[in-house]
LOGU-713308 format. One record per atom (N, C-alpha, C): residue number from 1; residue in one letter; atom name; x, y, z. Coordinates in pm, 1 decimal, decimal comma, m for minus. Layout:
<recs>
+------+------+------+----------+----------+----------+
: resi : resn : name :        X :        Y :        Z :
+------+------+------+----------+----------+----------+
:  NUM :    A :   CA :        X :        Y :        Z :
...
+------+------+------+----------+----------+----------+
</recs>
This chain:
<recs>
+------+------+------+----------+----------+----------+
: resi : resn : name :        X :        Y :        Z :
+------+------+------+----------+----------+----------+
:    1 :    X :    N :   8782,5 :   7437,3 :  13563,0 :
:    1 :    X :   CA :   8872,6 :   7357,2 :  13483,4 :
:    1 :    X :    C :   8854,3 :   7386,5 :  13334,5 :
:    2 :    X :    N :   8764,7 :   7401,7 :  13322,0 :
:    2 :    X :   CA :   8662,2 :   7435,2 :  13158,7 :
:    2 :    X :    C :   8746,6 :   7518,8 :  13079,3 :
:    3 :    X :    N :   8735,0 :   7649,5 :  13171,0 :
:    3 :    X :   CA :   8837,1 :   7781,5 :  13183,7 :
:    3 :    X :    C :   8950,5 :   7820,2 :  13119,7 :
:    4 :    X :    N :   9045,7 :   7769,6 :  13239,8 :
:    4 :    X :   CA :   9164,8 :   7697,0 :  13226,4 :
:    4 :    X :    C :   9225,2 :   7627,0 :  13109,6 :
:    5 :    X :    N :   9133,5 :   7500,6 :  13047,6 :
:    5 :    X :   CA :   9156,1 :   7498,8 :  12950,2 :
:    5 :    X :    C :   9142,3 :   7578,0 :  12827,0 :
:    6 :    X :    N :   9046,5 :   7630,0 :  12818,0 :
:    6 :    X :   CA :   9041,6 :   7759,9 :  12703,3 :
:    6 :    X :    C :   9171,7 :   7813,0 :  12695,5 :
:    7 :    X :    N :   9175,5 :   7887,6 :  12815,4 :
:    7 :    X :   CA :   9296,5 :   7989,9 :  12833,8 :
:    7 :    X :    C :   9458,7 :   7903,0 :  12783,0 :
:    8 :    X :    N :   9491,3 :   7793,0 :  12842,8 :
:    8 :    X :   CA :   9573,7 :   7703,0 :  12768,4 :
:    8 :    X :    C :   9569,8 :   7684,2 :  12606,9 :
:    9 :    X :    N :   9452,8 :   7648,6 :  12563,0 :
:    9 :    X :   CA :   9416,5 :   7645,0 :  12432,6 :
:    9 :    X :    C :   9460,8 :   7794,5 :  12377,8 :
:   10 :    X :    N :   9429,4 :   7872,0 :  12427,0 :
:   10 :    X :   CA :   9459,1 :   8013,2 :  12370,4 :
:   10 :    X :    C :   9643,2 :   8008,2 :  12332,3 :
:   11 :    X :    N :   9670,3 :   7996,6 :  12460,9 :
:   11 :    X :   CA :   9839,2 :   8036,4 :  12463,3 :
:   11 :    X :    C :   9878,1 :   7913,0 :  12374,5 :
:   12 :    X :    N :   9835,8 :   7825,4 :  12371,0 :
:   12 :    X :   CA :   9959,0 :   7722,7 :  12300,1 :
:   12 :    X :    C :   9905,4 :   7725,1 :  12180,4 :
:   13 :    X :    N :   9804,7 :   7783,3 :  12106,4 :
:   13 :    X :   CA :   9736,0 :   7742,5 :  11970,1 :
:   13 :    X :    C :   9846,6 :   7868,6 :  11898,6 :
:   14 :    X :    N :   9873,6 :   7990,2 :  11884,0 :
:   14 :    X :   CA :   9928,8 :   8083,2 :  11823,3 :
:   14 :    X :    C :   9885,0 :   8225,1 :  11899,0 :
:   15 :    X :    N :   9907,6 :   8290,2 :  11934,6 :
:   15 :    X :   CA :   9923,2 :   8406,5 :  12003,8 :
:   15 :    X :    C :  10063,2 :   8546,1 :  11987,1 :
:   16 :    X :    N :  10013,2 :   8604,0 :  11830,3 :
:   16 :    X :   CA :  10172,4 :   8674,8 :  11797,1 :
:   16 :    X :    C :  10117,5 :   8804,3 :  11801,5 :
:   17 :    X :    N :  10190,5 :   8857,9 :  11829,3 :
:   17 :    X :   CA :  10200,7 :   9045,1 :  11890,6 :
:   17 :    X :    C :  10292,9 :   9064,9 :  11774,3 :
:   18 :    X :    N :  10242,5 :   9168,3 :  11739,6 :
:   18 :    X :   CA :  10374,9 :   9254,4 :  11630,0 :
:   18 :    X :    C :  10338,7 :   9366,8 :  11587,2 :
:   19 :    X :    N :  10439,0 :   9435,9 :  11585,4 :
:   19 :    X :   CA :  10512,7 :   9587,4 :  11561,4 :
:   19 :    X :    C :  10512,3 :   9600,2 :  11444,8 :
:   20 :    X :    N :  10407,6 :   9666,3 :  11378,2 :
:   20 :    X :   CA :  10413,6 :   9691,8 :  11214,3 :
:   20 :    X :    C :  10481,9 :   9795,0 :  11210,2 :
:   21 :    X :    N :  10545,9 :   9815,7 :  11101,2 :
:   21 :    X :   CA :  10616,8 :   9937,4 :  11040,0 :
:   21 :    X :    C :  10681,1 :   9985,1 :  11168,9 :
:   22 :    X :    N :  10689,5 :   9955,1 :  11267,2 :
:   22 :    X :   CA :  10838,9 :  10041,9 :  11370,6 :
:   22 :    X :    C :  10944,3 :  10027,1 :  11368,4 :
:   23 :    X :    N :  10977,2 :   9949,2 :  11313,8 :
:   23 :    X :   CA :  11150,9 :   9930,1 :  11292,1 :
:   23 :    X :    C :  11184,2 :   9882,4 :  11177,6 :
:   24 :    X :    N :  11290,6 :   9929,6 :  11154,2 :
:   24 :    X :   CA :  11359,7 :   9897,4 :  11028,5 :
:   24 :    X :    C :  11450,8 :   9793,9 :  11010,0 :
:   25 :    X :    N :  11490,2 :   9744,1 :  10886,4 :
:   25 :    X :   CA :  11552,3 :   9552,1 :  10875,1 :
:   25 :    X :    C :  11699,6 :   9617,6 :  10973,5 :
:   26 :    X :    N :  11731,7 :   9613,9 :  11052,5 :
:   26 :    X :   CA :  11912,8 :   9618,6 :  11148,0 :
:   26 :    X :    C :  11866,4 :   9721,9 :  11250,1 :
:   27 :    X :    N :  11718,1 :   9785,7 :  11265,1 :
:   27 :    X :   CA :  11728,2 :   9857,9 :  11360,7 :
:   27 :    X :    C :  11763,3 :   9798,1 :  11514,3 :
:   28 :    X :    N :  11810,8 :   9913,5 :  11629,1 :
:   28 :    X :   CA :  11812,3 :   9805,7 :  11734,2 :
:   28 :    X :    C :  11701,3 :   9770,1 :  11784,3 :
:   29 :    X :    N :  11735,5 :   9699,2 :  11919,2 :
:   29 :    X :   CA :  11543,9 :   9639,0 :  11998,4 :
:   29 :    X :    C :  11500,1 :   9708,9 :  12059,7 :
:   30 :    X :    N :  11404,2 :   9731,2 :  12050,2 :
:   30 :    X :   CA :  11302,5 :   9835,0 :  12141,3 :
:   30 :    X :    C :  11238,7 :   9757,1 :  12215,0 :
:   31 :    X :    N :  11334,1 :   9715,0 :  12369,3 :
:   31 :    X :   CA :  11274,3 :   9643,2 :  12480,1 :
:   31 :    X :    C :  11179,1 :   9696,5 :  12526,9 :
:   32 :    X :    N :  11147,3 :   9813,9 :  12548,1 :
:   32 :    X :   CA :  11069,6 :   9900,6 :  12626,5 :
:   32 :    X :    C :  10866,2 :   9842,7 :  12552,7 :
:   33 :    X :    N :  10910,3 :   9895,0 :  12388,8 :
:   33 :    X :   CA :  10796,5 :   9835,2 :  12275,2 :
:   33 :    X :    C :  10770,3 :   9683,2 :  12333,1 :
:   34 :    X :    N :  10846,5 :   9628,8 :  12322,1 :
:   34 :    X :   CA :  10808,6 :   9486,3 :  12337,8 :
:   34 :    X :    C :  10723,3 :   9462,7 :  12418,6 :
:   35 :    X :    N :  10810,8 :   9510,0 :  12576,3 :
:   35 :    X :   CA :  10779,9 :   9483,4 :  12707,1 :
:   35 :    X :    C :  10617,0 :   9514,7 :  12722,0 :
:   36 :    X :    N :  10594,5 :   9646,3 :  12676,3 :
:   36 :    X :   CA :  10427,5 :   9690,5 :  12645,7 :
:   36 :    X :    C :  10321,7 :   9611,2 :  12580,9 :
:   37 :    X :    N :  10411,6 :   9552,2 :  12448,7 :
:   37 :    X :   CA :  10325,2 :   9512,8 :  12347,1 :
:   37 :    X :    C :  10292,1 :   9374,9 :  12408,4 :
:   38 :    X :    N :  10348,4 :   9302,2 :  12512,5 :
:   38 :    X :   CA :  10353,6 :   9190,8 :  12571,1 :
:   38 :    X :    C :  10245,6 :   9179,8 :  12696,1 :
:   39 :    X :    N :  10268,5 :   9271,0 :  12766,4 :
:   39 :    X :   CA :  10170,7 :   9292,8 :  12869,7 :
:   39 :    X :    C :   9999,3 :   9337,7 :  12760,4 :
:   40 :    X :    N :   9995,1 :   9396,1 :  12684,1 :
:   40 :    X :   CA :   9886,4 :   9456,0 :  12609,8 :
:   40 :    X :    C :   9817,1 :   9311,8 :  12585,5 :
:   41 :    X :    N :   9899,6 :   9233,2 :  12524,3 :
:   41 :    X :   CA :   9843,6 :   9063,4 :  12452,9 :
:   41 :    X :    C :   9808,4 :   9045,0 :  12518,0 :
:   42 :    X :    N :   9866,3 :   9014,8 :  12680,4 :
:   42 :    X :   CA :   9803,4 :   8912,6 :  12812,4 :
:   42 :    X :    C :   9665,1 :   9015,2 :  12841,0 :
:   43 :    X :    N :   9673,5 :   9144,2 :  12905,5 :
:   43 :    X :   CA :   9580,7 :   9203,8 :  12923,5 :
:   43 :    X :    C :   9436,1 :   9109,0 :  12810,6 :
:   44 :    X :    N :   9431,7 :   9162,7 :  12692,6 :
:   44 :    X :   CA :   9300,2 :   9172,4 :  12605,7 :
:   44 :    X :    C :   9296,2 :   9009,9 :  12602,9 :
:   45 :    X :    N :   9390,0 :   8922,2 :  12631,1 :
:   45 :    X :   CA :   9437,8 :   8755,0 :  12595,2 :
:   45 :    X :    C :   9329,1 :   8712,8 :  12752,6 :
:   46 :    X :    N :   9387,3 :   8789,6 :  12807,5 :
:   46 :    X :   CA :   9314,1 :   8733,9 :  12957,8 :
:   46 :    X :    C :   9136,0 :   8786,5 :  12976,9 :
:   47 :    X :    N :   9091,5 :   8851,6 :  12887,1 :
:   47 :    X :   CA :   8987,3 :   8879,8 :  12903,8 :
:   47 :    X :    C :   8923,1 :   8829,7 :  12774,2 :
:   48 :    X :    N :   8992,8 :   8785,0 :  12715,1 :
:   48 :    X :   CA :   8880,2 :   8699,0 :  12578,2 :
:   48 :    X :    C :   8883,8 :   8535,9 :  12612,4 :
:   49 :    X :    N :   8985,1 :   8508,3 :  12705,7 :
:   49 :    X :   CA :   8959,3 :   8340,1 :  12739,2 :
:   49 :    X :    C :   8821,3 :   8345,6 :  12795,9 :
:   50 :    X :    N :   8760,7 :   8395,9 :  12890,5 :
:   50 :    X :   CA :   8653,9 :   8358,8 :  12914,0 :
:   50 :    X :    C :   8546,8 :   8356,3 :  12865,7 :
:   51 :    X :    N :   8535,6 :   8463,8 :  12777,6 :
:   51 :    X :   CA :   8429,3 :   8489,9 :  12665,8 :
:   51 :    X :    C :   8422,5 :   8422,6 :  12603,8 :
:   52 :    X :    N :   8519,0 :   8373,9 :  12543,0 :
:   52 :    X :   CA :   8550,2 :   8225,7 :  12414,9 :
:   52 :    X :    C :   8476,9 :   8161,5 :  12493,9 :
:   53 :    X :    N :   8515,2 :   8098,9 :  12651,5 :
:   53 :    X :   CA :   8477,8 :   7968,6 :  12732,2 :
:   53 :    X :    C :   8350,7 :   7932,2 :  12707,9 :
:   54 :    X :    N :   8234,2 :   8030,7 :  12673,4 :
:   54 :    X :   CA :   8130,2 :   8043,2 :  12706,9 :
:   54 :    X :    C :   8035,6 :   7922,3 :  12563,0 :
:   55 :    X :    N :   8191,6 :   7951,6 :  12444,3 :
:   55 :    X :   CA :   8104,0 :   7876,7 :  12316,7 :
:   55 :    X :    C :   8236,7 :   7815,1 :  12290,5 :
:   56 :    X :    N :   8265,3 :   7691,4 :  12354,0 :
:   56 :    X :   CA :   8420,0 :   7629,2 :  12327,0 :
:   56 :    X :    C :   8373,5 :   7554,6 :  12151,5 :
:   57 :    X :    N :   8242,4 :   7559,9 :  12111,8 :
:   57 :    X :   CA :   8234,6 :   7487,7 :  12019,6 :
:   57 :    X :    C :   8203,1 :   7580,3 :  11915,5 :
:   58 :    X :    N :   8249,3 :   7676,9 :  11936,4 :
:   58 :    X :   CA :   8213,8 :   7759,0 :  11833,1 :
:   58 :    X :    C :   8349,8 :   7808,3 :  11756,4 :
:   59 :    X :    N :   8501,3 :   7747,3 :  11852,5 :
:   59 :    X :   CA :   8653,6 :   7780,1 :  11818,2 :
:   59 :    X :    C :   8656,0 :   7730,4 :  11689,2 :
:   60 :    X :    N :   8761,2 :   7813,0 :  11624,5 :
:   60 :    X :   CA :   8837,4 :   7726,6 :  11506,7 :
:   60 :    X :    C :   8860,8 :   7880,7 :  11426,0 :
:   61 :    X :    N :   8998,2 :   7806,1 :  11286,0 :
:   61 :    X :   CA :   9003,0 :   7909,0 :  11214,6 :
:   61 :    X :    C :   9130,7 :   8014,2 :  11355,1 :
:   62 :    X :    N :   9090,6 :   8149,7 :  11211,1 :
:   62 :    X :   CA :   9222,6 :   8166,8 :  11318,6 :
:   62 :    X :    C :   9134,5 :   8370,7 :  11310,5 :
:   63 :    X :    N :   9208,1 :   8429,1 :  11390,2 :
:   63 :    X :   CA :   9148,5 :   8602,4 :  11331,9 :
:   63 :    X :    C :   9297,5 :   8687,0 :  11400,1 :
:   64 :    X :    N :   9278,7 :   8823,4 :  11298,2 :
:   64 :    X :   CA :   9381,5 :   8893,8 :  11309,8 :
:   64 :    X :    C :   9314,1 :   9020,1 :  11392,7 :
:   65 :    X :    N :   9380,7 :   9087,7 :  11431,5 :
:   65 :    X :   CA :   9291,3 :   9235,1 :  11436,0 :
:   65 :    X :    C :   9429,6 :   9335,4 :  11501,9 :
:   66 :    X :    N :   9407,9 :   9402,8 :  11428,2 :
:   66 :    X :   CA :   9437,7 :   9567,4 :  11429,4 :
:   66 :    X :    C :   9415,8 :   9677,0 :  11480,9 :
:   67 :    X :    N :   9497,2 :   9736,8 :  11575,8 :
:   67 :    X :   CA :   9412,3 :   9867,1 :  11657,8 :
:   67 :    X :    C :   9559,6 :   9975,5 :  11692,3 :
:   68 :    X :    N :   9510,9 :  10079,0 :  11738,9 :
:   68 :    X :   CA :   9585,2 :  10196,0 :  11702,4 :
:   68 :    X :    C :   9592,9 :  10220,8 :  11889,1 :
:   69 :    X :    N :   9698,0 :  10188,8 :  11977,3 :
:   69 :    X :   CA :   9701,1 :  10254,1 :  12084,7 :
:   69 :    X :    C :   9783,1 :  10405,4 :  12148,9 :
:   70 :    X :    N :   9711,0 :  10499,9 :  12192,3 :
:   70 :    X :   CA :   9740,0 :  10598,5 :  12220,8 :
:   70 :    X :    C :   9846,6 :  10628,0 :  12339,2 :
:   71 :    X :    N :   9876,8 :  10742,7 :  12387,4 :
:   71 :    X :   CA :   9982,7 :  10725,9 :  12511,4 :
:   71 :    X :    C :   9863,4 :  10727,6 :  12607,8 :
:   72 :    X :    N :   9768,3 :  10738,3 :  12618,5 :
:   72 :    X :   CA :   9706,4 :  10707,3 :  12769,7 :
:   72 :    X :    C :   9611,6 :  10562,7 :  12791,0 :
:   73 :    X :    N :   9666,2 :  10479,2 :  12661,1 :
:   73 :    X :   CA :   9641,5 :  10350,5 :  12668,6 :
:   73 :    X :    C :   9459,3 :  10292,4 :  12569,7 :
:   74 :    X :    N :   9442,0 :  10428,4 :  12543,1 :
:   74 :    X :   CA :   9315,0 :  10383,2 :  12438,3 :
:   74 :    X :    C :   9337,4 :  10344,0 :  12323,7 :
:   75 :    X :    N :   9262,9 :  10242,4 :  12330,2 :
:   75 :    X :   CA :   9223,6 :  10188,2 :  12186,1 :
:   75 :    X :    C :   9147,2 :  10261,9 :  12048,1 :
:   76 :    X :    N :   9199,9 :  10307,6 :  11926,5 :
:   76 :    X :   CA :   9185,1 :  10357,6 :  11888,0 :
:   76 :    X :    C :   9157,9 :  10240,3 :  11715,4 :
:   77 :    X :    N :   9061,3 :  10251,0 :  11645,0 :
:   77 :    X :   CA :   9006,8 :  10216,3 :  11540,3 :
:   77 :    X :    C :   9093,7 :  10012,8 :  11518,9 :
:   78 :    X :    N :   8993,9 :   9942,5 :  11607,5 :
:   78 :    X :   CA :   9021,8 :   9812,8 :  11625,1 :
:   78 :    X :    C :   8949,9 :   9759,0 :  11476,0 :
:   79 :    X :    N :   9003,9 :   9674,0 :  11421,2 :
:   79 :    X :   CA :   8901,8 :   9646,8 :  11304,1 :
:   79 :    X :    C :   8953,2 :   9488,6 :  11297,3 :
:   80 :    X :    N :   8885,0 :   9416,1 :  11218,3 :
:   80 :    X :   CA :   8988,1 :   9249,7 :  11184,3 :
:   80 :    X :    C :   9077,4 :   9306,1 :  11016,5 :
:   81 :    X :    N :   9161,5 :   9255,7 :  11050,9 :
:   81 :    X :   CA :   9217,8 :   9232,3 :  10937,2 :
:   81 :    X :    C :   9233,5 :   9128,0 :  10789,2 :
:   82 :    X :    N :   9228,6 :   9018,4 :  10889,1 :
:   82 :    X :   CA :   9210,2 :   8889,7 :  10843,3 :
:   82 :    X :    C :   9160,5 :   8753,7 :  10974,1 :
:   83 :    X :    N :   9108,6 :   8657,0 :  10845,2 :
:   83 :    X :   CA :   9012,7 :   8561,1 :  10928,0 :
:   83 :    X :    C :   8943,0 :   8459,4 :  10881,5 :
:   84 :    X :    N :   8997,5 :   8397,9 :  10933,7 :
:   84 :    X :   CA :   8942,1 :   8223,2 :  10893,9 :
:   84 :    X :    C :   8837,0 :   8142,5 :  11003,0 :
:   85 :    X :    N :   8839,3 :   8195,2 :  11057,1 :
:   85 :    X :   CA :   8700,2 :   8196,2 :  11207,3 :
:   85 :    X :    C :   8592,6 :   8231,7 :  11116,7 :
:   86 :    X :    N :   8505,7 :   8199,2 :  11211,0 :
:   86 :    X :   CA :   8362,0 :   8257,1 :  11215,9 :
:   86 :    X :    C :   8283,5 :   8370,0 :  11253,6 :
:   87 :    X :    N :   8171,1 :   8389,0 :  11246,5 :
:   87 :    X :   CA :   8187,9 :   8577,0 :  11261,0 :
:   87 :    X :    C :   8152,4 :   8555,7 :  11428,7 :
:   88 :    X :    N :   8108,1 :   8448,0 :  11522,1 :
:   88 :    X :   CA :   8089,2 :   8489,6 :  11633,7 :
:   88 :    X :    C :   8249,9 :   8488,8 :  11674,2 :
:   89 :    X :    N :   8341,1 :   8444,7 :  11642,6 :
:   89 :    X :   CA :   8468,8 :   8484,5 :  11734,7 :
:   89 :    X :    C :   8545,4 :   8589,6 :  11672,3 :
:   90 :    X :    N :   8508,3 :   8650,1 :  11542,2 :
:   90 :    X :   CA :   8512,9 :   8772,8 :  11517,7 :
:   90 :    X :    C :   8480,1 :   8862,7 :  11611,4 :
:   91 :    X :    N :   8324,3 :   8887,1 :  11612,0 :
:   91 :    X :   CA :   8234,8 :   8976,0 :  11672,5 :
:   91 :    X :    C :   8271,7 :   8973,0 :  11817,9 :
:   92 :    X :    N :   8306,6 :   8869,2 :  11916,2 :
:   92 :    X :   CA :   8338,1 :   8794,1 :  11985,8 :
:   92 :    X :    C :   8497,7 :   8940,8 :  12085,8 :
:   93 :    X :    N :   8572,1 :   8839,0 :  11957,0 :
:   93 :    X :   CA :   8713,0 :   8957,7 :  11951,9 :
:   93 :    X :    C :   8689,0 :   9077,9 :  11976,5 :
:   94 :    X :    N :   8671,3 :   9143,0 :  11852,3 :
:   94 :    X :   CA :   8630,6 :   9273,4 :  11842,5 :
:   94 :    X :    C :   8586,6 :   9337,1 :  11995,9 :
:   95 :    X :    N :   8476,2 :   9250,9 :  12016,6 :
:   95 :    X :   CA :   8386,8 :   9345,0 :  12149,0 :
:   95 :    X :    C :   8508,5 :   9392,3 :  12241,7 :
:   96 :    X :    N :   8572,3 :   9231,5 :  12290,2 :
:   96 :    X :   CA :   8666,2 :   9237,4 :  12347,2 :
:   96 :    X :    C :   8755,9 :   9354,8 :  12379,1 :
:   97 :    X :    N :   8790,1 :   9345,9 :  12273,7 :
:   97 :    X :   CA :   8929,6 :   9472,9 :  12193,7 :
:   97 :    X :    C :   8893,7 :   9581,8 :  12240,2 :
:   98 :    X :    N :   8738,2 :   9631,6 :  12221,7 :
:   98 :    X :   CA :   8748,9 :   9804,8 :  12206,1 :
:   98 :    X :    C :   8697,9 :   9801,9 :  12398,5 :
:   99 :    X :    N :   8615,7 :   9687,8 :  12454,2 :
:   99 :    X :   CA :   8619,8 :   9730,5 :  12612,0 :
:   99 :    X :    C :   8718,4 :   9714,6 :  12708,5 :
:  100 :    X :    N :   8846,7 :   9640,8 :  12667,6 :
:  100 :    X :   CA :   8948,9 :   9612,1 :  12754,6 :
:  100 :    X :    C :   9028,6 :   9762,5 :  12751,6 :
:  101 :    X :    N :   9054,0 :   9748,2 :  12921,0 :
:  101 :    X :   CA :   9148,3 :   9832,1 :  12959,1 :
:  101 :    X :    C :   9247,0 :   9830,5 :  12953,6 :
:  102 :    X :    N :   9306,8 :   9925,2 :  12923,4 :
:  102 :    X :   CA :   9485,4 :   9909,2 :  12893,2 :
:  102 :    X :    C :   9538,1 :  10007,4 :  12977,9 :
:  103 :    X :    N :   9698,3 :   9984,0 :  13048,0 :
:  103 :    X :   CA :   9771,2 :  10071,1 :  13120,5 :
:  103 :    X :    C :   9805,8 :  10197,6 :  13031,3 :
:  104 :    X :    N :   9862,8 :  10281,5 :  13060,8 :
:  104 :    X :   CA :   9888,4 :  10388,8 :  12954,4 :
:  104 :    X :    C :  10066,4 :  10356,2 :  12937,2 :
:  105 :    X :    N :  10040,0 :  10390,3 :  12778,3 :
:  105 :    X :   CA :  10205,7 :  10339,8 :  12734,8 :
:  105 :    X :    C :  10259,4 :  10462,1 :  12796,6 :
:  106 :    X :    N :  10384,9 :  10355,5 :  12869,1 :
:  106 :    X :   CA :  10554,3 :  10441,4 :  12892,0 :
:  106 :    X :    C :  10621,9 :  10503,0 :  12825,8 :
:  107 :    X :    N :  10646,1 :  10597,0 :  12866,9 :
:  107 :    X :   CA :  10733,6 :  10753,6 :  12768,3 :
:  107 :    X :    C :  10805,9 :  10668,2 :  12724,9 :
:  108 :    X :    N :  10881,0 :  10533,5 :  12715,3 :
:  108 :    X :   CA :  11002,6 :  10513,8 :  12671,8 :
:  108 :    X :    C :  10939,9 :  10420,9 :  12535,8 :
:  109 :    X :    N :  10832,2 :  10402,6 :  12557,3 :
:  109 :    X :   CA :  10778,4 :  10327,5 :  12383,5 :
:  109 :    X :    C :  10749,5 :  10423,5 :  12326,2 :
:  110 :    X :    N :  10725,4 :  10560,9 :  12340,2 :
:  110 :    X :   CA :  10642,2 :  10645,7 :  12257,7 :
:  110 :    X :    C :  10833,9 :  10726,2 :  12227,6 :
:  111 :    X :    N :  10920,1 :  10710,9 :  12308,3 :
:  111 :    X :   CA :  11015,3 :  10770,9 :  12281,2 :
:  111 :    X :    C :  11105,2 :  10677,9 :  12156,0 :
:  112 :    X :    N :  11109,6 :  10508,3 :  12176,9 :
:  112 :    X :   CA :  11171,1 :  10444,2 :  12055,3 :
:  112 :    X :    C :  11054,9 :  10437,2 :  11947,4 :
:  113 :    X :    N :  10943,9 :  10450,8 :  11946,6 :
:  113 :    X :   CA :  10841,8 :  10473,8 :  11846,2 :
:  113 :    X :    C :  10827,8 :  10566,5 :  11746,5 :
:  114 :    X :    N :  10893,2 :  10685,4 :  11838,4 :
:  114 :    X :   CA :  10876,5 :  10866,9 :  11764,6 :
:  114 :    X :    C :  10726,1 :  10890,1 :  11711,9 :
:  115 :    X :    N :  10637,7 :  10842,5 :  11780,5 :
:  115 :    X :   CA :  10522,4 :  10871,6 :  11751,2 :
:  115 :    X :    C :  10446,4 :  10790,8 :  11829,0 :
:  116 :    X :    N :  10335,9 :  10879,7 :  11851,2 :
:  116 :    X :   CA :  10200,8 :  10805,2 :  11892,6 :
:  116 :    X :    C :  10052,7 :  10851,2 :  11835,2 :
:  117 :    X :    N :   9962,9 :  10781,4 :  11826,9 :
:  117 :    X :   CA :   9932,7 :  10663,3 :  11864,0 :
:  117 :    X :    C :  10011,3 :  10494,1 :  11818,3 :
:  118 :    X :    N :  10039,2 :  10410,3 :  11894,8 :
:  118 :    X :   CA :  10159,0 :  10294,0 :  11777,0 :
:  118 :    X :    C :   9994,0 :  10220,9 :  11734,2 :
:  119 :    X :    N :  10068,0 :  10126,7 :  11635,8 :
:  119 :    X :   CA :   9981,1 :  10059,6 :  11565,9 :
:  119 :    X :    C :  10036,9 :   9888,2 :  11642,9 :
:  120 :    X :    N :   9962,4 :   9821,5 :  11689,5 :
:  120 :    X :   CA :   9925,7 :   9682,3 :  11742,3 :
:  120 :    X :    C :   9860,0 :   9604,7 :  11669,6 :
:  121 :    X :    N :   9925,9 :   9491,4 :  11623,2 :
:  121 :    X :   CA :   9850,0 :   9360,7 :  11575,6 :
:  121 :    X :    C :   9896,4 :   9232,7 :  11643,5 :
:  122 :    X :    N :   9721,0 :   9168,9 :  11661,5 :
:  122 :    X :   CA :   9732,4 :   9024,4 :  11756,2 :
:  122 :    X :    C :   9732,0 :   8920,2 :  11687,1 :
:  123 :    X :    N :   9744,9 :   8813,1 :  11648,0 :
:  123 :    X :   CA :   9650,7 :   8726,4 :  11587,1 :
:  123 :    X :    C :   9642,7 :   8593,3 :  11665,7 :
:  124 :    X :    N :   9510,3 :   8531,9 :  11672,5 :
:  124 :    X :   CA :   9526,2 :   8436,4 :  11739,0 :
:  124 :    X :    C :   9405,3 :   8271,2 :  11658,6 :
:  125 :    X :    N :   9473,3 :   8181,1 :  11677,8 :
:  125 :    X :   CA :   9469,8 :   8061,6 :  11573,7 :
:  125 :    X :    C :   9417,4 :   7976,5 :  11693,0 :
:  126 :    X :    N :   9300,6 :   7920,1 :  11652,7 :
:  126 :    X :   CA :   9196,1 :   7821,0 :  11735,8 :
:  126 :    X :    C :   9183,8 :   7665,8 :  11683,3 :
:  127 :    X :    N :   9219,6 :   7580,8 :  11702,4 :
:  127 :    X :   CA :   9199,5 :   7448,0 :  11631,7 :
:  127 :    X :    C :   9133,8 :   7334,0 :  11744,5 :
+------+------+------+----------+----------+----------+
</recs>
């Protein structure tokens, strides 16, 4: 139940995925980007609820982080960006970030992207 709640706490506190620099102000949608960048959140989202679980009193504050994913789904130079947390849900994050597995992105994000590795940012807000 403990769990559970974390993981709730996670999703309803702030949880935003975004596409830096890939599109331009009227470009169209890159469902394909999304669809990835969506599954990527839950993936690394579903494997830091439990880790958090472990120090529910250690939440708060909020952290950003930044990482570079490749077409065969590696994580490439994860760092924080910004952060109003503490350094264990920093450090916490981070670990997270660079051991989670990721599917390998679909030709069709690397095709509306025109490049790879894309650049991924999470941020997620604890209160």
């Amino acid at each position: 139940m403990r769990r559970l709640a974390i993981v709730i706490l996670l999703i309803c506190c702030t949880s935003a995925f975004a596409q830096k620099g890939t599109r331009e102000k009227g470009a169209p949608p890159q469902p394909a980007t999304k669809a990835y960048f969506d599954r990527v959140g839950a993936i690394i989202l579903k494997a830091l609820g439990p880790e958090l679980a472990k120090h529910r009193e250690r939440l708060g504050g909020a952290v950003k982080v930044s990482l570079f994913i490749n077409r065969q789904g590696h994580i490439q130079s994860p760092k924080i960006i910004s952060t109003t947390s503490n350094r264990w849900v920093q450090d916490t994050a981070l670990r997270v970030v660079r051991t989670v597995n990721l599917p390998q992105m679909p030709k069709e994000v690397i095709a509306e992207q025109g490049h790879e590795p894309v650049h991924f940012e999470v941020q997620w807000t604890f209160k």
